[in-house]
C-alpha positions in Angstrom: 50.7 198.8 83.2 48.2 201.6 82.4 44.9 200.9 80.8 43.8 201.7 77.1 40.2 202.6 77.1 38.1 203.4 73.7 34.7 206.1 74.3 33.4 206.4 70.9 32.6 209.6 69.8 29.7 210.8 67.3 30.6 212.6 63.9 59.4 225.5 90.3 56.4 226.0 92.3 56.2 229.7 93.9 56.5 227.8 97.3 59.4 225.7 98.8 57.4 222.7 99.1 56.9 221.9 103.2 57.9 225.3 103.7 54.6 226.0 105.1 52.4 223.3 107.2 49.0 222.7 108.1 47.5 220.7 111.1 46.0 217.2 110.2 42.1 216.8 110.9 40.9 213.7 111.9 39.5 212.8 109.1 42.6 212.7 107.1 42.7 216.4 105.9 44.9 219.7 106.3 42.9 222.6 107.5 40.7 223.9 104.0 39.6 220.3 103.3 42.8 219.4 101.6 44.2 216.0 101.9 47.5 215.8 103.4 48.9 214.1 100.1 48.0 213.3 96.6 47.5 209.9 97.0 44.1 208.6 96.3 43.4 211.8 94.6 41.9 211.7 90.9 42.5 214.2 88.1 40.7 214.0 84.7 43.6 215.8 81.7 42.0 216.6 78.2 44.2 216.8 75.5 46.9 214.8 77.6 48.9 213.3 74.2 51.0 216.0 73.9 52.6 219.1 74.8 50.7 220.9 78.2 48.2 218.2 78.6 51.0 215.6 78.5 53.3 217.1 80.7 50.9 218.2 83.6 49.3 215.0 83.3 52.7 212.9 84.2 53.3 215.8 87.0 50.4 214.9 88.1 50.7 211.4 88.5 54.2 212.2 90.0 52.7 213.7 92.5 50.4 210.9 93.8 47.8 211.2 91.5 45.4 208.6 89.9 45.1 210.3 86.3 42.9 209.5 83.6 44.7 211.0 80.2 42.0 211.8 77.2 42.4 212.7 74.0 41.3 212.0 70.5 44.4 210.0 69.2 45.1 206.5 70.8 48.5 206.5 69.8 49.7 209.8 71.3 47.9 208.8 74.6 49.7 205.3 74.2 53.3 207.9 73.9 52.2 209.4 77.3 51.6 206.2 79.2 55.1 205.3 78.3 56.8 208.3 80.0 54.7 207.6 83.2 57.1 204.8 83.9 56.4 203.4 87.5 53.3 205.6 87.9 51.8 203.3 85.0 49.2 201.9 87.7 47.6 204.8 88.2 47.0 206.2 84.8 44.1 205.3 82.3 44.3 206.5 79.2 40.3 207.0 76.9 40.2 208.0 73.6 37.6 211.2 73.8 36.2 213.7 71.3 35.7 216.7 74.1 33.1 217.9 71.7 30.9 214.5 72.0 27.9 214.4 74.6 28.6 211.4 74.8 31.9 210.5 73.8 33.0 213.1 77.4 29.9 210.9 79.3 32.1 208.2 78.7 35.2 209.6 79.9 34.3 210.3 83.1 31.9 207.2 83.8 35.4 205.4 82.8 37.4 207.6 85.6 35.1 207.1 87.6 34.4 203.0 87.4 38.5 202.8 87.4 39.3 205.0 90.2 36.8 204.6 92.6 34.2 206.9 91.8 35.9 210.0 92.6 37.4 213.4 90.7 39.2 215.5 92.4 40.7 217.3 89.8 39.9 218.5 86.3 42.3 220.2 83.8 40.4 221.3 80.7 43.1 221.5 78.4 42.3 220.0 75.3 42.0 222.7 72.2 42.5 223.4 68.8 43.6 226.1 66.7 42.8 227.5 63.4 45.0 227.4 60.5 47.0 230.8 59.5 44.6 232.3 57.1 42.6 235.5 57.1 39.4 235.4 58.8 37.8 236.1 55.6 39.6 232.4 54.5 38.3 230.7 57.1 35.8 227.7 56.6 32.6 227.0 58.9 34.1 224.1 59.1 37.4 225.1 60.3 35.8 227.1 62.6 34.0 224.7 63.9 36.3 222.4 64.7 37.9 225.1 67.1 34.6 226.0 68.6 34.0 222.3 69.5 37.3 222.0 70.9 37.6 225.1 72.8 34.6 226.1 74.3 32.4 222.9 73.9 34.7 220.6 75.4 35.2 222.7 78.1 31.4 223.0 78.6 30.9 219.2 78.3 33.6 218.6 80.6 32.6 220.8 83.3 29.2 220.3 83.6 30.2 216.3 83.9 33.1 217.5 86.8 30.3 219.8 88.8 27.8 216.4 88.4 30.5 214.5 90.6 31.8 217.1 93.0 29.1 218.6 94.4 27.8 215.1 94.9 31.0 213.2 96.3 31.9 213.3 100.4 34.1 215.3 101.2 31.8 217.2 98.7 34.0 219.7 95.7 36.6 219.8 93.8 38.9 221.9 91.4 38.6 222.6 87.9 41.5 224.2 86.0 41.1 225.7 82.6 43.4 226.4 79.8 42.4 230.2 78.8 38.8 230.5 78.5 36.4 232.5 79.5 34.7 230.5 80.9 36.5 229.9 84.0 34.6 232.7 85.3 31.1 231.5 85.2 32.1 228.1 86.8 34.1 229.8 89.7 30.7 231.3 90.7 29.0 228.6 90.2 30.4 225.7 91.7 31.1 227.8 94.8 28.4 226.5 96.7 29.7 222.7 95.9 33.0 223.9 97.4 34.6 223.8 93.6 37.3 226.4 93.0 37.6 226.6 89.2 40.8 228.5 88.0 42.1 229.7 84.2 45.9 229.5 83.5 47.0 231.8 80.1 50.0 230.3 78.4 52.0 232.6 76.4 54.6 230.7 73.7 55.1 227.1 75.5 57.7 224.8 74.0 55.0 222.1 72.1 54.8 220.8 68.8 51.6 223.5 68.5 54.3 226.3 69.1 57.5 224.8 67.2 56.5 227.4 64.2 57.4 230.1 66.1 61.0 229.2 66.8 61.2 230.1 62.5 59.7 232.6 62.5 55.5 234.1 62.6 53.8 237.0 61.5 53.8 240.0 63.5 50.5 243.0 64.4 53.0 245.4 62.2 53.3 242.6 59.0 56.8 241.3 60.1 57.7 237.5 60.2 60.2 237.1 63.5 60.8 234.1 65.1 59.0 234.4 69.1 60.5 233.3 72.5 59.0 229.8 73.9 59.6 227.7 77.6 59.7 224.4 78.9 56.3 223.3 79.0 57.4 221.7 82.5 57.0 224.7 84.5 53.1 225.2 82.9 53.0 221.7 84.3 54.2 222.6 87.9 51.8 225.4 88.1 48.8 223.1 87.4 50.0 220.9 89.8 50.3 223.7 92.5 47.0 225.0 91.7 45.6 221.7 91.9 47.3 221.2 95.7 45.7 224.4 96.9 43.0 223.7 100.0 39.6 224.4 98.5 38.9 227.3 100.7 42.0 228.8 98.3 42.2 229.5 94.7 44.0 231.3 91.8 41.0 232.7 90.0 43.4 233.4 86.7 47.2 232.8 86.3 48.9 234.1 83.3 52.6 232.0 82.4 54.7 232.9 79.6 57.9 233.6 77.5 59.7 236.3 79.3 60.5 238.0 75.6 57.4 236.7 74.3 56.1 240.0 72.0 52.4 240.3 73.2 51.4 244.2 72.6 48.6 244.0 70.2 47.5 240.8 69.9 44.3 241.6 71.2 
């Protein structure tokens, strides 16, 4: 069965799969340094208890994957070892505060001792919101905790990824991030390392983060409505696409949402 591992912290696919094929290399790999399946391949999820990061992460290891699952709650990683059913073997699951130095270390010196020292994959998904108050309301604190979450983590988490890919053989890698900024900077960095780093926008999927909106949220004009969401499954087969890509390929930024999802105006 999948692994339970503690770091402590401080304070449908747009193409018909087969439809199009590559020539083997010798050395095990499609043209583009891709290898011709998932299977010894290793992918790091954040925020893998729940909603996106849950459901990529068992598409993932449905795929072929070896997938370590992070997140701050033991028991939610513990619900999303369950669902992996017969692909139990190849997940871990480590307890990680993303905002941690050295809580996210430990995370990936854990992926790496379990897996074989290798990451192919990184899916920066783990983030937090703030509560629905004026930004006037709005505690340091509060604020904080979003800033650690969001654009720490991802920081942390990166710069560990890059330390491993540009060092592996076959050197690189691919690094997916939820919506942030900072996919940019690390697609031009890591370029060099043969890293293709990509940023998926997610407009109104079905999670528990989102089930508000089915009663009803406030609206740029003042009016409460209730707001279109999707199956978070089909944000999940888009990370897995993106993370099948050869590495001389990449979607810099994909953008996946409700269809009826009201977006004029939120900035």
């Amino acid at each position: 069965m999948g692994k339970l591992w503690h770091c402590p912290a401080i304070p449908d696919s747009p193409f018909t799969p087969g439809r199009f094929k590559l020539a083997p290399k010798a050395n095990g790999t499609h043209e583009g340094g891709h290898p011709m399946n998932s299977l010894g391949r290793v992918a790091i999820v954040t925020g893998a208890g729940s909603g996106v990061g849950r459901a990529s992460a068992l598409a993932l290891l449905r795929d072929g994957y070896s997938v370590a699952l992070a997140g701050r709650r033991i028991e939610t990683l513990e619900a999303s070892l369950a669902e992996a059913e017969e692909h139990r073997e190849r997940a871990i699951a480590v307890t990680t505060d993303v905002g941690s130095p050295e809580s996210v270390a430990g995370l990936f010196a854990r992926t790496r001792e379990s897996f074989g020292g290798r990451l192919d994959v990184l899916f920066n998904n783990a983030g937090s919101s703030s509560p629905p108050v004026n930004m006037e309301d709005l505690t340091f604190d509060q604020w904080m905790t979003v800033v650690n979450a969001n654009l720490t983590g991802t920081f942390l988490c990166t710069q560990e990824a890059i330390r491993i890919m540009k060092d592996q053989d076959p050197m690189g890698g691919r690094i997916i991030n939820n919506g942030s900024i900072s996919a940019y900077a690390t697609s031009l960095d890591g370029r060099k390392y043969n890293i293709a780093c990509s940023q998926i926008d997610i407009g109104n999927a079905a999670t528990d983060m989102t089930a508000p909106m089915e009663r009803g949220i406030i609206q740029p004009n003042g009016d409460v409505i209730p707001e279109a969401r999707f199956d978070v499954a089909h944000v999940a087969e888009q990370v897995v696409y993106i993370a099948n890509l050869p590495l001389d390929t990449n979607v810099q930024f994909m953008t996946i949402m409700a269809t009826k999802m009201p977006f004029i105006g939120r900035g």
